[in-house]
VEXKELUM-30623 format. One record per residue (C-alpha): residue in one letter; chain; x, y, z. Coordinates in steps of 0.02 Angstrom, whole numbers, plus 50000, padded with zeros to 5 digits. Layout:
N
+------+-----+-------+-------+-------+
! type ! mol !     u !     v !     w !
+------+-----+-------+-------+-------+
!    a !   A !     X !     Y !     Z !
...
+------+-----+-------+-------+-------+
This chain:
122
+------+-----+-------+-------+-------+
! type ! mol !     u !     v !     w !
+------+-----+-------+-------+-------+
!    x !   A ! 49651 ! 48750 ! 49161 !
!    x !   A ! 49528 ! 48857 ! 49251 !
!    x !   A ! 49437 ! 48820 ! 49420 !
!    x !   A ! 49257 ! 48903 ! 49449 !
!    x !   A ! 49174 ! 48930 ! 49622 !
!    x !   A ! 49013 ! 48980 ! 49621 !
!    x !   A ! 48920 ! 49074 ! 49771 !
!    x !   A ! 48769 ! 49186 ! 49822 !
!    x !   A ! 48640 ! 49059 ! 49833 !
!    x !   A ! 48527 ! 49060 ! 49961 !
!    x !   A ! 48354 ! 49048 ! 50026 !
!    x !   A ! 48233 ! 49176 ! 49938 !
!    x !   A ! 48033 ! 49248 ! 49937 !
!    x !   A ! 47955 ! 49200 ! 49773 !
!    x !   A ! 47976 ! 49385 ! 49679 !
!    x !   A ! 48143 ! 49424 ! 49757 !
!    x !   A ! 48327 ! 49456 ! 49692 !
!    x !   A ! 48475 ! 49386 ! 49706 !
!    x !   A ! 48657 ! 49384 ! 49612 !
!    x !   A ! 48745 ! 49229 ! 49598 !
!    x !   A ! 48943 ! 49250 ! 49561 !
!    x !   A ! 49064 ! 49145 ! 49471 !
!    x !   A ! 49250 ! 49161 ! 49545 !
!    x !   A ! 49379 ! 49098 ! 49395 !
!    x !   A ! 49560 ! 49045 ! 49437 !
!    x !   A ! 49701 ! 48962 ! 49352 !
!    x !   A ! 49682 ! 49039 ! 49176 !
!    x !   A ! 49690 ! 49175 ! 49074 !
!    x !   A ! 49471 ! 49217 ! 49109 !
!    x !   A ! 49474 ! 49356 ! 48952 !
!    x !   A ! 49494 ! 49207 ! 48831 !
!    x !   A ! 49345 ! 49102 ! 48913 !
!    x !   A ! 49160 ! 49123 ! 48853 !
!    x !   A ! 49056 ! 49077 ! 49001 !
!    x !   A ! 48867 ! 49019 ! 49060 !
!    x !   A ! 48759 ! 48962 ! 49196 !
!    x !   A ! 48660 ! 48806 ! 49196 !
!    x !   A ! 48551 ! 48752 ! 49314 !
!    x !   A ! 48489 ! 48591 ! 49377 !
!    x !   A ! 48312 ! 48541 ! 49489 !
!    x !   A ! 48288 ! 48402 ! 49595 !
!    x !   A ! 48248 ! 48260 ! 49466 !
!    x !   A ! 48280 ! 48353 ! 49302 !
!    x !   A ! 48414 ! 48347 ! 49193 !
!    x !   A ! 48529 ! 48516 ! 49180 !
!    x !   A ! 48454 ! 48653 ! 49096 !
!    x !   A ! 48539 ! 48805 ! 48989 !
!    x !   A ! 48535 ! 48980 ! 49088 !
!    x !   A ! 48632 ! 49111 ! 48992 !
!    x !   A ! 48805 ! 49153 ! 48925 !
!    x !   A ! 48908 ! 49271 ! 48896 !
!    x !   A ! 49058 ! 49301 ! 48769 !
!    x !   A ! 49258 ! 49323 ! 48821 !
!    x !   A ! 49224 ! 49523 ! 48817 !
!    x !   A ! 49039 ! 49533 ! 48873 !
!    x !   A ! 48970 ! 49592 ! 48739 !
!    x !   A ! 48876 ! 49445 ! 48688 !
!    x !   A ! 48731 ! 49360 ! 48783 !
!    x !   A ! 48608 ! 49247 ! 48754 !
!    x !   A ! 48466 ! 49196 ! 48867 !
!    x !   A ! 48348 ! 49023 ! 48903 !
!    x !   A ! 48163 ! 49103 ! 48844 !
!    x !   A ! 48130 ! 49039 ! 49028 !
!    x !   A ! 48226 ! 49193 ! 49124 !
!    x !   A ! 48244 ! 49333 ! 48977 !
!    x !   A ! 48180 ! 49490 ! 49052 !
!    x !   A ! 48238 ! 49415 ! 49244 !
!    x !   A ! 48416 ! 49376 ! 49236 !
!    x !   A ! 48552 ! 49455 ! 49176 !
!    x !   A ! 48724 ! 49393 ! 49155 !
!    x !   A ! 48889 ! 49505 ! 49163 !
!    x !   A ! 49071 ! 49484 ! 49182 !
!    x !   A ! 49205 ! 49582 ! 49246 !
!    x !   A ! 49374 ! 49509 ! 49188 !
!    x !   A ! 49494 ! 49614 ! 49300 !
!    x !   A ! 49412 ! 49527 ! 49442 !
!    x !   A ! 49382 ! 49354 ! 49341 !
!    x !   A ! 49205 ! 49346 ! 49416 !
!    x !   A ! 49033 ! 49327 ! 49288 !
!    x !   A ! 48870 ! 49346 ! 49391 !
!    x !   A ! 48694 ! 49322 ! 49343 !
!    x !   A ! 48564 ! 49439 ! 49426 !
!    x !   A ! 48404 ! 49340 ! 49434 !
!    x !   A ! 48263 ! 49446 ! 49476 !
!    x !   A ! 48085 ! 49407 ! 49503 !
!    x !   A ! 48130 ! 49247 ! 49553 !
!    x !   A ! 47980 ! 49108 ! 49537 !
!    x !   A ! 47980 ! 48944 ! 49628 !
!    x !   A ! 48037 ! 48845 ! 49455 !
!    x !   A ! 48187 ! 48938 ! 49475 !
!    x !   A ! 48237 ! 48834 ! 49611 !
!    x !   A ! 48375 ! 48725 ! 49566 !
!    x !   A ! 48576 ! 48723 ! 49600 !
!    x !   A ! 48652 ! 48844 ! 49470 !
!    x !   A ! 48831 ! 48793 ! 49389 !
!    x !   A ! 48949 ! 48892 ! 49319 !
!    x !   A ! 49021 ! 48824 ! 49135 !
!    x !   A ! 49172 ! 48896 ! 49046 !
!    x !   A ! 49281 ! 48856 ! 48896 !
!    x !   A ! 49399 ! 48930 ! 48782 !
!    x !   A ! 49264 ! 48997 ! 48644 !
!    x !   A ! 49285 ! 49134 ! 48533 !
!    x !   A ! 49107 ! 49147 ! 48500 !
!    x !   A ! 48951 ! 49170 ! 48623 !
!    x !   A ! 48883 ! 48969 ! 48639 !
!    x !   A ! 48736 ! 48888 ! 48728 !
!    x !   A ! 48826 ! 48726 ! 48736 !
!    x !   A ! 48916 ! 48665 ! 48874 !
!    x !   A ! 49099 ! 48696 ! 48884 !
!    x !   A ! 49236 ! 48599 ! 48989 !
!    x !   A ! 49243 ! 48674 ! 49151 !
!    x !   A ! 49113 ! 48666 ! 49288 !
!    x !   A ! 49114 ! 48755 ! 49459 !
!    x !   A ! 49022 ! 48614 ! 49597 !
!    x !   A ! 48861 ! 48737 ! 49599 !
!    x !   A ! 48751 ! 48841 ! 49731 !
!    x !   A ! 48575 ! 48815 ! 49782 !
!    x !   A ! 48465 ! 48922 ! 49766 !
!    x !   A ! 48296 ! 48904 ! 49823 !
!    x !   A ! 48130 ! 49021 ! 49787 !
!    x !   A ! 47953 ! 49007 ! 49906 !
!    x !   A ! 47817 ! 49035 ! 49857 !
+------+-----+-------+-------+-------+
């Protein structure tokens, strides 16, 4: 069974950057497919983008394509999403989701890291 821990939230300018990063532990991370969700203050939790077990697949929420870009690095277990141009409807705390998938999904999977904040100004 994995474990995720998210970090790099944070406090950010409406039009700035930042990179979130998804820590995995407890499992073999080359044979988990992974994603970020993300959930605002009164709103249910929202698809992000995900990523296949070797990286080559992606898919992105029409919300963020052209903004965020996920990535994985499986020596170091870690995905990250670089969110870019950040608006203040980004704001929300951002999970981490992971599963045992063969193939790139946009639905959730079993395992959820507790989340980081991140919050855009305008």
């Amino acid at each position: 069974q994995v474990q995720l821990v998210e970090s790099g939230g944070g406090l950010v300018e409406a039009g700035g950057s930042l990179r979130l990063s998804c820590a995995a532990s407890g499992g073999t991370f080359l044979t988990y497919a992974a994603s970020w969700f993300r959930q605002a203050p009164g709103k249910e939790r929202d698809f992000v983008a995900a990523i296949s077990q070797n990286g080559r697949g992606t898919a992105y929420a029409d919300s963020v394509k052209g903004r965020f870009t996920i990535s994985r690095d499986n020596a170091k277990n870690t995905v990250y999403l670089q969110m870019n141009g950040l608006k203040p409807e980004d704001t929300a705390v951002y999970y981490c989701n992971a599963g045992q998938r063969r193939i790139l999904t946009t639905d959730t999977m079993p395992y959820w890291g507790k989340g980081t904040l991140v919050t855009v100004s305008s």
